[in-house]
DOKE-351062 format. One line per field, with one value per residue (C-alpha): x, y, z. Coordinates in Angstrom, 2 decimals. Example, Ala and Ser with C-alpha at 12.3 -4.5 7.8 and 13.67 -1.06 7.14 Angstrom:
2
c1	(12.30; 13.67)
c2	(-4.50; -1.06)
c3	(7.80; 7.14)
% end
This chain:
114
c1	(-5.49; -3.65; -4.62; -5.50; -3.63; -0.18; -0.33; 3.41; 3.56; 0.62; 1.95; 5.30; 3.22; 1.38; 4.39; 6.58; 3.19; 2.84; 6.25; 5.80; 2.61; 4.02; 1.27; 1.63; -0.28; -2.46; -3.61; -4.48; -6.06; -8.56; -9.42; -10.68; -12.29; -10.16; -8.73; -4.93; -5.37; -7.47; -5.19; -2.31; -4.22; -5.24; -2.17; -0.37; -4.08; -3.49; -7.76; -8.23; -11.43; -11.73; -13.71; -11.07; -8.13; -10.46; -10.60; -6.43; -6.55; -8.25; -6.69; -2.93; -4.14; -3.74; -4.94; -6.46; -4.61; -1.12; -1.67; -3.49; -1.22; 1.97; 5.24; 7.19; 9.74; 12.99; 13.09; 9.85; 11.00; 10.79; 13.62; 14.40; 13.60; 15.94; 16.56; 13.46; 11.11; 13.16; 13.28; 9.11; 8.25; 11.19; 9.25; 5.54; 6.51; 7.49; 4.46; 2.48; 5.06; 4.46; 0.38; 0.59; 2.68; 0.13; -2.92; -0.90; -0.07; -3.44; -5.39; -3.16; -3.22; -7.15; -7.26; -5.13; -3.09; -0.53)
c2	(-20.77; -17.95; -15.98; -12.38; -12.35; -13.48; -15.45; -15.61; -11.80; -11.31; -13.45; -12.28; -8.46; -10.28; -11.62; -8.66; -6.34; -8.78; -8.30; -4.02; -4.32; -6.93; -9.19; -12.98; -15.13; -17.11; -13.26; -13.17; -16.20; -15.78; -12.52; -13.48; -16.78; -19.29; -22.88; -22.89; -25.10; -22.80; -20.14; -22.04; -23.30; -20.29; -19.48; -22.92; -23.30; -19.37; -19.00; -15.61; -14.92; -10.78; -10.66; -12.72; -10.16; -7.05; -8.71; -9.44; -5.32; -4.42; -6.39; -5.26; -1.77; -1.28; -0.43; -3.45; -1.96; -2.49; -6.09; -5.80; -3.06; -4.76; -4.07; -1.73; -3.77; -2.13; -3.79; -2.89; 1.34; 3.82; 4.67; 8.02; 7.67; 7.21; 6.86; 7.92; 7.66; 10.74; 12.22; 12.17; 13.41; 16.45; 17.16; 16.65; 19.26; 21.64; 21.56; 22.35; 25.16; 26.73; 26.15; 27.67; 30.59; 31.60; 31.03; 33.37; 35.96; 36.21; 36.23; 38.66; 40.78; 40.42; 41.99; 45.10; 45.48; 47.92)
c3	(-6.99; -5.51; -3.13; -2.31; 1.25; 1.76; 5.12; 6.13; 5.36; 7.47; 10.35; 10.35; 10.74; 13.38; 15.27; 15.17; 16.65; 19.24; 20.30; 20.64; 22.46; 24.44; 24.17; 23.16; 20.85; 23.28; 24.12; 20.73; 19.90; 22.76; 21.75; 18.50; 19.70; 18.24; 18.68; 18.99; 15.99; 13.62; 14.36; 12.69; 9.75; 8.75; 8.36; 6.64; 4.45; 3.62; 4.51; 6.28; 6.72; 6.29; 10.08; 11.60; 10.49; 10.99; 14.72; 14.74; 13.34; 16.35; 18.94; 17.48; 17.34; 13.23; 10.12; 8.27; 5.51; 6.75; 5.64; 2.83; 0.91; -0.89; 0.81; -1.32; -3.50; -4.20; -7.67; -8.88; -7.99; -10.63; -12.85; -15.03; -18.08; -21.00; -24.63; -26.88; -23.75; -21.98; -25.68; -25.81; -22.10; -22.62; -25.75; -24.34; -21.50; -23.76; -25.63; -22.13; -21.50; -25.17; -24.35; -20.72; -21.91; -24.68; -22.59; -19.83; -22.37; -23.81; -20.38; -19.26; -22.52; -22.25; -19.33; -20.04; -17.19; -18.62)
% end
């Protein structure tokens, strides 16, 4: 079963915070009320509970969404397009040119401004 959280990601996050607010991990684990032990198998057992990382969010000072938003991957970046794919868009935005040209000459035409 995978899961929805990637724990080393998470505690990498974790460790690197703790590090700028110059706090440490026993400061940490105190704060949200947990066994040295629990702390670490959450982490190895990859079982996050979502009010035990709302409580890490609040004690690092960050959005819960900094760890549960993928990391951008270089790989996965978008290219330009090519071949017939390039072909089809150049084509498709010249069919919204040709449509927002004759919608601009006929409003404008409408209303008379000559």
């Amino acid at each position: 079963m995978s899961t929805l959280i990637d724990s080393r990601r998470i505690k990498t996050l974790i460790e690197k915070r703790l590090i700028d607010i110059k706090k440490t991990e026993t400061d940490l684990i105190k704060y949200i009320g947990m066994s040295r032990g629990g702390y670490y198998n959450m982490f190895t057992l990859g079982d996050m509970k979502m009010s035990v990382l709302l409580k890490i969010c609040e004690f690092l000072k960050m959005p819960v969404t900094t760890f549960l938003l993928p990391e951008p991957d270089e790989k996965k970046t978008l290219k330009e397009p090519s071949g017939s794919y390039r072909q089809a868009l150049t084509n498709h935005l010249k069919r919204q040119f040709v449509i927002y040209f004759c919608f601009c000459q006929n409003f404008f035409g409408f209303l008379n401004l000559s």
